[in-house]
N, C-alpha and C positions, 0 to 999 in steps of 0.2 A: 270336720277334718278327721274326724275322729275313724269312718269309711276307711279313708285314704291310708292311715296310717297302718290299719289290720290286714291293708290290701299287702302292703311290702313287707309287711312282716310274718306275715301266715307260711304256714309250714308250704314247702311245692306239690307237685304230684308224684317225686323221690322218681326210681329205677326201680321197674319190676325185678327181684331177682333169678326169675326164671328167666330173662330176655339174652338171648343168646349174644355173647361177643363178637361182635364186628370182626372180620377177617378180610384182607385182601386188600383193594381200591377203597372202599370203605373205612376199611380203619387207617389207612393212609390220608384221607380224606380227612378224618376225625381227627386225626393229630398234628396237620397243619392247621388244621381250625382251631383248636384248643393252643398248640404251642404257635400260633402267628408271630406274638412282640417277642420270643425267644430266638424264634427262627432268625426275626429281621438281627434282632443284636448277632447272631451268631455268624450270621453273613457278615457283618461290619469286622464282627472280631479277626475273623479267616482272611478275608480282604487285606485289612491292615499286618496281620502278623506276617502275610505272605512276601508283602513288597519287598522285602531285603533278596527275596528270592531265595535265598542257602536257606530259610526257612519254609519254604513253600510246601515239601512234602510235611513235614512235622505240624505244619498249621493245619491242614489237612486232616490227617491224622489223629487230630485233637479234636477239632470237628467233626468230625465220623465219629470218635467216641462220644462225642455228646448228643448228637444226631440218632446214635443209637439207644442210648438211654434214654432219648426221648422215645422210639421205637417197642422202646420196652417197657415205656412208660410207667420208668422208673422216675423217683426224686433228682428234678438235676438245680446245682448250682452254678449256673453258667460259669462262671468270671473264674470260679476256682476249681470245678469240673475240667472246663478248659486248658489252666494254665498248668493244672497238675499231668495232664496227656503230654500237654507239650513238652514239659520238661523231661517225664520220662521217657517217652517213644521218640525223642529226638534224633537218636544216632539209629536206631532201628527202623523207624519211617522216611531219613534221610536213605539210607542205604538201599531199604528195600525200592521205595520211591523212584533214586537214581534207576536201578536196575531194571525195572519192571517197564521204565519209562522206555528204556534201551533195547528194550526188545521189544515194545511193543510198537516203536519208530523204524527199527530194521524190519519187520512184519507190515509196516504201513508202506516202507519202502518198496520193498516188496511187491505188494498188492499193487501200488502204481505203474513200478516197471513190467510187469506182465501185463497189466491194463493196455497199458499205451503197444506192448505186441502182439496184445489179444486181437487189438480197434486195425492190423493190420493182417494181422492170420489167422484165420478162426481155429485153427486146429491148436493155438496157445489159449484157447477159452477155459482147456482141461485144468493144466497149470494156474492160470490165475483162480479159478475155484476152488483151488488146495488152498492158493495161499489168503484166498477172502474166509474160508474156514480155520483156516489156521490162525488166522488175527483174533477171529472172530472167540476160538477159544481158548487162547490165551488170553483176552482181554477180559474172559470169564473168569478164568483165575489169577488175574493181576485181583481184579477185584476183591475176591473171597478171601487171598490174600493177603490184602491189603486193610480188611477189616479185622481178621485174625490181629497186626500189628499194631493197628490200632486199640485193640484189647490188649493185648501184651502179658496175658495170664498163662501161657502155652512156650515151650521151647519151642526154637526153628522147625526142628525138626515133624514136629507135634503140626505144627504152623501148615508144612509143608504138605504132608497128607493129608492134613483134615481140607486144605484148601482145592487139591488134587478130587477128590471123594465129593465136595459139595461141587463141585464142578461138572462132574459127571451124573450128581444127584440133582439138579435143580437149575441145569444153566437157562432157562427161558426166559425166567422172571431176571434177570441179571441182565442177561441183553434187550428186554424190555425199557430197566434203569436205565440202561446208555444208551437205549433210542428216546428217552423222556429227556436225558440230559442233553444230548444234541441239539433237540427240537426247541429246548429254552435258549439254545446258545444262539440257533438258525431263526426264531424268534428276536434276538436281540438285533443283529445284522440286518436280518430285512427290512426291521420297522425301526431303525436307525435315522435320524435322531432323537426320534420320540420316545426308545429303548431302553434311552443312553446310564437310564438308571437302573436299569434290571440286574447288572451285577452288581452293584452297591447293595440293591435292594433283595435279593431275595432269590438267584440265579443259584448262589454259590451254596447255600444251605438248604435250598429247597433239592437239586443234586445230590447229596449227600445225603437226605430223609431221604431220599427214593432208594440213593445204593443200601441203604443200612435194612432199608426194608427189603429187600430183594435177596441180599445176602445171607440174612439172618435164617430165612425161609431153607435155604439147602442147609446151612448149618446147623441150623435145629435136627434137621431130619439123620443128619450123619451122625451127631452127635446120641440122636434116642439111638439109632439103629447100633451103634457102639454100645449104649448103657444095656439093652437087651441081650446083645449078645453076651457081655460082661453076668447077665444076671443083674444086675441093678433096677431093671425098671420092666414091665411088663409089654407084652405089644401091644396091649389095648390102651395104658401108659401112654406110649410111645404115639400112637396114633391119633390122641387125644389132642383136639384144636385147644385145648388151653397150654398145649405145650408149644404150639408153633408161635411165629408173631404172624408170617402172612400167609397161614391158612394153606390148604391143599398141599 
């Protein structure tokens, strides 16, 4: 047995340290892989804290930030990483959350009733185009937004611009997220009742690692583009994949 035991216990073949860091799909890939029984608890946790509903953006919100520190693949302590989000971004996740929702339901409204007088005059096709562009980027920056508040290390203000600027600096990957998050949700409905566990199980956090990744990507790049102009960090710095999370 003696074989056996040198077999489990021998050093591995380690990580070249030359081998370049995963960027993009890939390292999204890699950190659902690695944080899977995190991801599941985190879904459970977000689920459960939401049902009250007056909770629902703050659960959210706590989730994103632990979503992101996964993203950043940082140290996370689920149970207390979470509850600490929740309790501080409560009334700021609540607010934002309300509002962001508010507009982005009048834009959805919107985008219907021109629809439905597009399907009867095509010269209203112009019109509903604005306003499926206009959903479309403000739903880029509810998001970027919405992760800013989920940090909660930035004033409003601060909040405000910087989510304005990644918005304009990076919105692809962001609406890529909310066509990934749709497709789980359009995914649960069609293969319903076989589905029926996908939100319990993995719907609600797996959304949330996609926005955190998506997000993170414009605001890294606002944020170097800032530190450089500041004199703080160099453009070659600034350009450097070990500064982004998702790359490009």
């Amino acid at each position: 047995m003696q074989w056996l035991t040198e077999r489990f216990h021998r050093e591995g073949p380690g990580i070249p340290k030359d081998l370049p860091k995963r960027t993009g799909l890939a390292l999204f890939a890699q950190t659902v892989w690695r944080e899977a029984a995190e991801l599941f608890k985190l879904n459970l946790l977000v689920v459960l804290v939401s049902l009250p509903v007056v909770t629902l953006f703050a659960a959210h919100a706590a989730g994103l930030r632990v979503a992101t520190a996964m993203a950043q693949d940082e140290n996370i302590y689920l149970g207390e990483d979470f509850w600490r989000a929740f309790r501080e971004r409560f009334w700021a996740a609540t607010l934002a959350g309300a509002g962001l929702s508010l507009a982005l339901g009048l834009g959805a409204y919107a985008v219907y009733i021109y629809g439905q007088m597009a399907a009867r005059d095509i010269a209203l096709a112009i019109p509903f185009g604005l306003a499926v562009g206009t959903e479309a980027v403000l739903a880029v920056f509810a998001v970027h937004l919405f992760v800013l508040v989920s940090d909660g290390r930035r004033p409003p203000s601060a909040m405000l611009r910087l989510a304005f600027l990644a918005m304009l600096a990076r919105p692809w990957p962001v609406l890529g997220a909310l066509g990934f998050v749709a497709l789980l949700w359009l995914l649960h409905v069609l293969f319903y009742p076989v589905s029926v566990f996908m939100p319990v199980a993995f719907n609600v956090s797996l959304g949330l690692l996609a926005i955190a990744f998506a997000a993170q990507g414009g605001l890294a790049r606002v944020a170097d583009l800032a530190a450089v102009s500041a004199g703080e960090r160099t453009p070659e710095e600034a350009s450097s994949p070990t500064n982004a999370i998702c790359g490009g």
